[in-house]
matplotlib code that plots the C-alpha trace (Angstrom):
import matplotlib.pyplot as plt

x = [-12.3, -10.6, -12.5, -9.7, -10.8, -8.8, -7.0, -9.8, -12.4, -14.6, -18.4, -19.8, -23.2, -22.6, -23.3, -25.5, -29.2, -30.5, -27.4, -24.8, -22.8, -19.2, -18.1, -21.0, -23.4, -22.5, -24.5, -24.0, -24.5, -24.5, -21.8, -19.5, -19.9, -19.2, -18.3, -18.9, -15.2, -13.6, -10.4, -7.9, -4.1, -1.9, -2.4, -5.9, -3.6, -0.3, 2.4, 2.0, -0.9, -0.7, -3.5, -4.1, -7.2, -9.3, -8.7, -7.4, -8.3, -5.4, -6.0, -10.0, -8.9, -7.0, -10.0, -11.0, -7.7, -5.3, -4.7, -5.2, -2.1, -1.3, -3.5, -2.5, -0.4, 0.2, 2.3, 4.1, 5.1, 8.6, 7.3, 5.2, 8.4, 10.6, 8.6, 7.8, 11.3, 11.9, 10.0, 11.9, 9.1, 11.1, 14.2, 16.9, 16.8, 12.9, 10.1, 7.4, 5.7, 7.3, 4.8, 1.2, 0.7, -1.9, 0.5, 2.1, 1.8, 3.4, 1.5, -1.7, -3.1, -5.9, -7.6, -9.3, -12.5, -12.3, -14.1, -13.9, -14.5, -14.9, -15.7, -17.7, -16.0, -18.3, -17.0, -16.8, -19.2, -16.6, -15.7, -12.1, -10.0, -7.3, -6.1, -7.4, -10.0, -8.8, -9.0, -12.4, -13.7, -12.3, -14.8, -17.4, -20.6, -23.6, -24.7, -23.5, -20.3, -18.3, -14.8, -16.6, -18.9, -15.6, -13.5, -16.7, -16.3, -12.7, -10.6, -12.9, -11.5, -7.9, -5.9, -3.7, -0.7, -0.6, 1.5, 1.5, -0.6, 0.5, -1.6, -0.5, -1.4, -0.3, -3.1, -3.4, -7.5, -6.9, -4.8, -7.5, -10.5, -8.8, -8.2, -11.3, -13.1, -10.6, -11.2, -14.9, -13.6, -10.8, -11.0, -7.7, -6.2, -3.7, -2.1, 1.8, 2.5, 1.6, 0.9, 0.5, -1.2, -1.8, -3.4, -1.2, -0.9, -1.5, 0.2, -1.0, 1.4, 0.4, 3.1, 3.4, 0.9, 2.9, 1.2, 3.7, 1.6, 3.0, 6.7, 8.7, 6.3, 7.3, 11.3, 11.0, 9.7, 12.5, 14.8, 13.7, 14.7, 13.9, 10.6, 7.1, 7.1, 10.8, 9.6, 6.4, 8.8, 10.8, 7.5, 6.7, 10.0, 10.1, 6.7, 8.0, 10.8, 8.9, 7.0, 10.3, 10.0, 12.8, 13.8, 13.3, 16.6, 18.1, 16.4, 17.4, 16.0, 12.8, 13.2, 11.6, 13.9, 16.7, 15.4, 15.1, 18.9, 20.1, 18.5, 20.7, 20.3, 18.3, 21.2, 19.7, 21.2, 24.2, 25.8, 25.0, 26.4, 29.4, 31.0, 30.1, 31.2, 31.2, 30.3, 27.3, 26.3, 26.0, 22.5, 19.8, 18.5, 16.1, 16.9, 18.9, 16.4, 14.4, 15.3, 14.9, 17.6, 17.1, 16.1, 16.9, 18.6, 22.3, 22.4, 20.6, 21.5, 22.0, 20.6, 17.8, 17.2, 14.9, 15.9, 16.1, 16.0, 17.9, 14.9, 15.9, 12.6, 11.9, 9.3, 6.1, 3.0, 0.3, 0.7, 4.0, 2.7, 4.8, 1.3, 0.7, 3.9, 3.8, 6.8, 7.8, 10.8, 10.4, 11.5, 8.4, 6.2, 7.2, 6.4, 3.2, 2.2, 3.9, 1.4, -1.3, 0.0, 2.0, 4.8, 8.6, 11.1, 14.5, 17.8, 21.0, 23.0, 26.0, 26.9, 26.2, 22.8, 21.7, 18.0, 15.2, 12.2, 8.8, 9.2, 6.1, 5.8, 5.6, 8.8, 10.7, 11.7, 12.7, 8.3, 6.2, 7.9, 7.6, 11.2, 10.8]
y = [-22.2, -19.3, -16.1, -13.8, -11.5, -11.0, -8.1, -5.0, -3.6, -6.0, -6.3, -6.7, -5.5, -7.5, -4.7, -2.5, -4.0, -2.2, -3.2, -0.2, 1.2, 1.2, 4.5, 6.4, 4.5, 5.0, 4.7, 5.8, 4.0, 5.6, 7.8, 5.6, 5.9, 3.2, 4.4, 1.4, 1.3, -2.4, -3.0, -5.8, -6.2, -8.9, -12.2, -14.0, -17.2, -15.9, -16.8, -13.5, -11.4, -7.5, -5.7, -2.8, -1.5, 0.7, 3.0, 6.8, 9.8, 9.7, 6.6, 7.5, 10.9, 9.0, 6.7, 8.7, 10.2, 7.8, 4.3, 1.6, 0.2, 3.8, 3.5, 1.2, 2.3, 6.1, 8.1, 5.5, 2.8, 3.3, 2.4, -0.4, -1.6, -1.5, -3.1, -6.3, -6.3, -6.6, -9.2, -10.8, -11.2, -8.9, -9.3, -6.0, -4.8, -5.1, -2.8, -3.7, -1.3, -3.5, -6.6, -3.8, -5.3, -7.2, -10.5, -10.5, -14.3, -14.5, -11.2, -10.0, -6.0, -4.6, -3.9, -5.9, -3.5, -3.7, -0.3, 2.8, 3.5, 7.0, 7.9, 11.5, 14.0, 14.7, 18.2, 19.2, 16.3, 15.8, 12.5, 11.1, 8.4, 8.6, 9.2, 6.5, 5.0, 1.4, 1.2, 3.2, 0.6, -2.2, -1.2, -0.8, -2.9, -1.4, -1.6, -4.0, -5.6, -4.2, -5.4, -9.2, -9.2, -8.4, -10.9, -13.9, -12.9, -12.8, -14.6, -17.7, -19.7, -19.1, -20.1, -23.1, -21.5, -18.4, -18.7, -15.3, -12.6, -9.3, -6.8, -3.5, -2.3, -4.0, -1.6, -3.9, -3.5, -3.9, -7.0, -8.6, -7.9, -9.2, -12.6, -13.1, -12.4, -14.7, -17.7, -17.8, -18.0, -20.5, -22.1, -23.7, -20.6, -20.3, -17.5, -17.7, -14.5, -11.2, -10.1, -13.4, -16.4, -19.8, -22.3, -24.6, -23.2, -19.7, -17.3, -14.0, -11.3, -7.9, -4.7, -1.4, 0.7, 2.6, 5.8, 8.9, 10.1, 7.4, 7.6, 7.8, 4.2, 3.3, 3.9, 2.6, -0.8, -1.4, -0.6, -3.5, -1.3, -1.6, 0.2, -1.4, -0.9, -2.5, -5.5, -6.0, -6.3, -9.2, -10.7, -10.3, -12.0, -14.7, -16.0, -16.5, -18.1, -20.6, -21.7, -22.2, -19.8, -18.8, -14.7, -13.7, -13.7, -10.8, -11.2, -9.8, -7.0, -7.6, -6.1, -2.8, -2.4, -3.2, -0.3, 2.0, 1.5, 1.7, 5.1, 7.5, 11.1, 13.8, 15.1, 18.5, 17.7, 16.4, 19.4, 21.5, 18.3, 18.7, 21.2, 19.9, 17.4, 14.3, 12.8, 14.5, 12.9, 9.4, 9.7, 7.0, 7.1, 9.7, 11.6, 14.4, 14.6, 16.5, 19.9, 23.9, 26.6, 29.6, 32.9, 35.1, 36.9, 36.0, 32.6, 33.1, 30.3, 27.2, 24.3, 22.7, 19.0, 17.4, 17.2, 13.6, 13.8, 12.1, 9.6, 8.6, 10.4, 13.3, 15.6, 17.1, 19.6, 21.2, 23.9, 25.5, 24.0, 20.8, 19.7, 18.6, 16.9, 13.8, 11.9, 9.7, 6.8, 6.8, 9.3, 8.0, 8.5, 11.9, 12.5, 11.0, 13.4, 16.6, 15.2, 16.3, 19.5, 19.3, 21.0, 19.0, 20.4, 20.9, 22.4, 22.8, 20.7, 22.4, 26.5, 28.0, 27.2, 24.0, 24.4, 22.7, 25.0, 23.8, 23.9, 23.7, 21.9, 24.0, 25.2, 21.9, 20.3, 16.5, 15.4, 16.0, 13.4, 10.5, 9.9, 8.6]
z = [-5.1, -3.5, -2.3, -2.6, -5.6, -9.0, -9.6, -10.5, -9.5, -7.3, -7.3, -4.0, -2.0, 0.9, 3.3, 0.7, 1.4, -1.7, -3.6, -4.8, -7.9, -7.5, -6.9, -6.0, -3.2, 0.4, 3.6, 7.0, 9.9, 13.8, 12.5, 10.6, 6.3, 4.2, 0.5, -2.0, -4.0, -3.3, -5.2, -5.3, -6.6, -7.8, -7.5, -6.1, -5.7, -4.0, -1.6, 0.2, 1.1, 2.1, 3.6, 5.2, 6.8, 4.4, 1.0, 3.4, 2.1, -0.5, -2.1, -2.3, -3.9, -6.6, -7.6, -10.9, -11.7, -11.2, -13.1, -10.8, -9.3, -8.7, -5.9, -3.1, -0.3, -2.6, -0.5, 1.8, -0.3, 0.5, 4.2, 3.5, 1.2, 4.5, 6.3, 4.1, 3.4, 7.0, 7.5, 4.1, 2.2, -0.6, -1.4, -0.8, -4.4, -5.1, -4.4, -3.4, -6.3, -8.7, -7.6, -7.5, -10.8, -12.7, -13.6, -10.3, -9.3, -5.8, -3.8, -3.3, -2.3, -0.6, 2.8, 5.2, 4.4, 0.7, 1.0, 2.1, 5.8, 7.4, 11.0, 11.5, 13.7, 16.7, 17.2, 12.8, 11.5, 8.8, 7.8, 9.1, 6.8, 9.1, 13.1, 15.4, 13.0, 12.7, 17.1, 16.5, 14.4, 16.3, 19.4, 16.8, 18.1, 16.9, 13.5, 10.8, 11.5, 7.9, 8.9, 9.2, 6.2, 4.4, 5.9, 5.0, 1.6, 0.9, 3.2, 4.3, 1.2, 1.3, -2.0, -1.6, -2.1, 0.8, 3.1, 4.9, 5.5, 6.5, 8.1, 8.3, 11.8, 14.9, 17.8, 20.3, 19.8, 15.9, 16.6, 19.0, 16.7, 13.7, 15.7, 17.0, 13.8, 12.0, 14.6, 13.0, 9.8, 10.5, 14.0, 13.6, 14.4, 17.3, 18.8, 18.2, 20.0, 20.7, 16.9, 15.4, 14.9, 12.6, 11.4, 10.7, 7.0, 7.0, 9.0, 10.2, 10.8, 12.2, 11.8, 12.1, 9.4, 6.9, 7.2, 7.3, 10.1, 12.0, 11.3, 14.6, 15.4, 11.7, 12.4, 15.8, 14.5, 11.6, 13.8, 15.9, 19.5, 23.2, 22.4, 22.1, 18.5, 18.4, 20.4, 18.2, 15.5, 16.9, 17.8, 14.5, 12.7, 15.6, 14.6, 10.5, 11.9, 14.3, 11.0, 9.6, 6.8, 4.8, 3.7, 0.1, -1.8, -3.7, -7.0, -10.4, -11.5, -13.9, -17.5, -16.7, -13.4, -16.1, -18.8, -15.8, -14.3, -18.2, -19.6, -20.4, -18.5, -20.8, -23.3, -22.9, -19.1, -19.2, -21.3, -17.8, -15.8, -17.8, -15.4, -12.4, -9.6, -11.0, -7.8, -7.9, -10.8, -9.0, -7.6, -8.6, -12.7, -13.4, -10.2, -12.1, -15.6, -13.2, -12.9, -13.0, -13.3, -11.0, -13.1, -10.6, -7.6, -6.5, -7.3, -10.9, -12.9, -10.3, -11.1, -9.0, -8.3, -6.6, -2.9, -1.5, 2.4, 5.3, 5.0, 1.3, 0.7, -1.9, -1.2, -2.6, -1.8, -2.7, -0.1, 1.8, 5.0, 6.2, 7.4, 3.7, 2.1, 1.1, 1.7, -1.6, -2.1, -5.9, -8.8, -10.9, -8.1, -7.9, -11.6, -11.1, -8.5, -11.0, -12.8, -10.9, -10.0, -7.4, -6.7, -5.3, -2.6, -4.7, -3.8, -5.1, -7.4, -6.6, -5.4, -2.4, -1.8, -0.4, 1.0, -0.3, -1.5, -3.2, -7.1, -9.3, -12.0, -14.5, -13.5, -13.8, -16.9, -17.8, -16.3, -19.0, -22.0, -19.4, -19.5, -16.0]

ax = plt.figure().add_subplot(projection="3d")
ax.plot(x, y, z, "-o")
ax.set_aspect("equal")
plt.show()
């Protein structure tokens, strides 16, 4: 019987000595808090296995407002779907949003801590979700060890079909505690390289983490340079090959991919579309349903869309400060976070003006009938 968890909520006190309630018990622990909120996605009996570290501030904030496989990997799941392509886990045409789903039969989601971990600032005494908390936590010794109490209970019976597991962080400390902790669970294991080991039957693969905070060590591994990132990457795609594993193929799209690429464009759009470029009219479905018309000033009357960046990224905030966008790959992750209130970087459809500026939503129309 496998210990990998169905898709859900998941009901553990492992670590909780006077046993918890999901979403509201948390201890602390010589500065270290551990929030009881595990979660799982997909598949408990997959081919693949993703996982990153912990839930980050933005996932944790999305816990009561969000549905659930909103929540995985929110903001960056156009890195983490570069980087599992990469490694061909996906084929070119798929997402890896498209498999965070509750009949997904070939991949698996969540974190090596299945809850939420935060580290107190010694200088603010404010609890961090991000920075250098997974090497923090690697050098963790005192107290309970959370990242192995985790690992016992959900990857010490490994389903029969996985083959790989990736985890999403490839710190040299990270990479070294994972191993060691893993060898007690499976002492078959063997070091392939410098980010990977086996058993025999499972592989285990560390990248790059797909945080936007990390970008430059994001862009440096896909592109698979003469950096260290660049060689962890090869490391990482020599050790599927020396199993003998085989890329994903293209596959077709699934019939929601296929409703999504056939709706038509909002026909309250298209009659302003009329009299423009029609090679401006080629971006991705859904793209150009969003939009806003200027009221003012010398360009009153152009028509805003949302601005997709030199990244393939559009962009949305809260606040004006750069500090605070949120970088996203998908038009329906972008309504999703209208949603909530935030506002999206548009520019220009056509006319003189080109630069992006932060729209809110109540501005924009084409969000608020879910046509995306």
């Amino acid at each position: 019987m496998t210990s990998l968890p169905s898709h859900g909520r998941i009901s553990c006190t492992r670590c909780f000595s006077s046993g918890a309630t999901w979403g509201a018990t948390y201890i602390e622990q010589n500065g270290w808090i551990l929030e009881n909120n595990p979660l799982s996605w997909g598949s408990d009996n997959p081919r693949y296995l993703v996982l990153g570290f912990s839930k980050g501030t933005r996932q944790c904030d999305l816990l009561q407002s969000a549905q659930h496989d909103q929540i995985p990997f929110a903001g960056f799941r156009h890195n983490v779907t570069a980087i599992v392509r990469k490694l061909g886990l996906l084929g070119p045409n798929e997402q890896i949003e498209d498999r965070i789903q509750d009949k997904e039969q070939d991949f698996g989601f969540g974190s090596l801590i299945r809850c939420s971990v935060a580290h107190l600032d010694p200088v603010t005494n404010k609890p961090l979700k991000s920075g250098d908390i997974i090497g923090r936590l690697s050098k963790r010794t005192a107290g309970n060890d959370w990242v192995y109490n985790c690992m016992h209970n959900f990857l010490s019976r490994l389903p029969p079909r996985l083959e790989v597991v990736v985890l999403l962080s490839n710190d040299d400390s990270y990479i070294e505690a994972c191993f060691s902790r893993l060898r007690n669970l499976h002492p078959g294991l063997r070091r392939i390289n410098s980010v990977a080991y086996s058993d025999g039957q499972v592989t285990w693969i560390h990248t790059v983490h797909g945080s936007p905070l990390a970008q430059s060590h994001i862009n440096a591994w896909l592109a698979g340079n003469r950096t260290i990132q660049g060689e962890k990457q090869r490391s990482a795609i020599a050790a599927l090959s020396q199993i003998g594993f085989e890329p994903a193929r293209a596959s077709k799209p699934t019939p929601v991919q296929s409703k999504q690429r056939e709706r038509q464009l909002d026909p309250k759009f298209v009659g302003i579309l009329t009299s423009l470029d029609s090679e401006n009219v080629s971006a991705p479905t859904g793209e150009h349903e969003l939009h806003a018309t200027v009221q003012r000033g010398r360009v009153k009357g152009s028509v805003l869309v949302p601005h997709r960046h030199a990244d393939g990224c559009f962009v949305v905030s809260m606040t004006r400060f750069e500090s605070d966008y949120i970088r996203l790959r998908s038009i329906q992750e972008v309504v999703e976070h209208l949603r909530r209130g935030y506002s999206l970087r548009m520019s220009a459809l056509h006319g003189p003006t080109k630069s992006p500026s932060l729209i809110s939503p109540s501005s924009i129309v084409g969000w608020r009938k879910g046509v995306v």
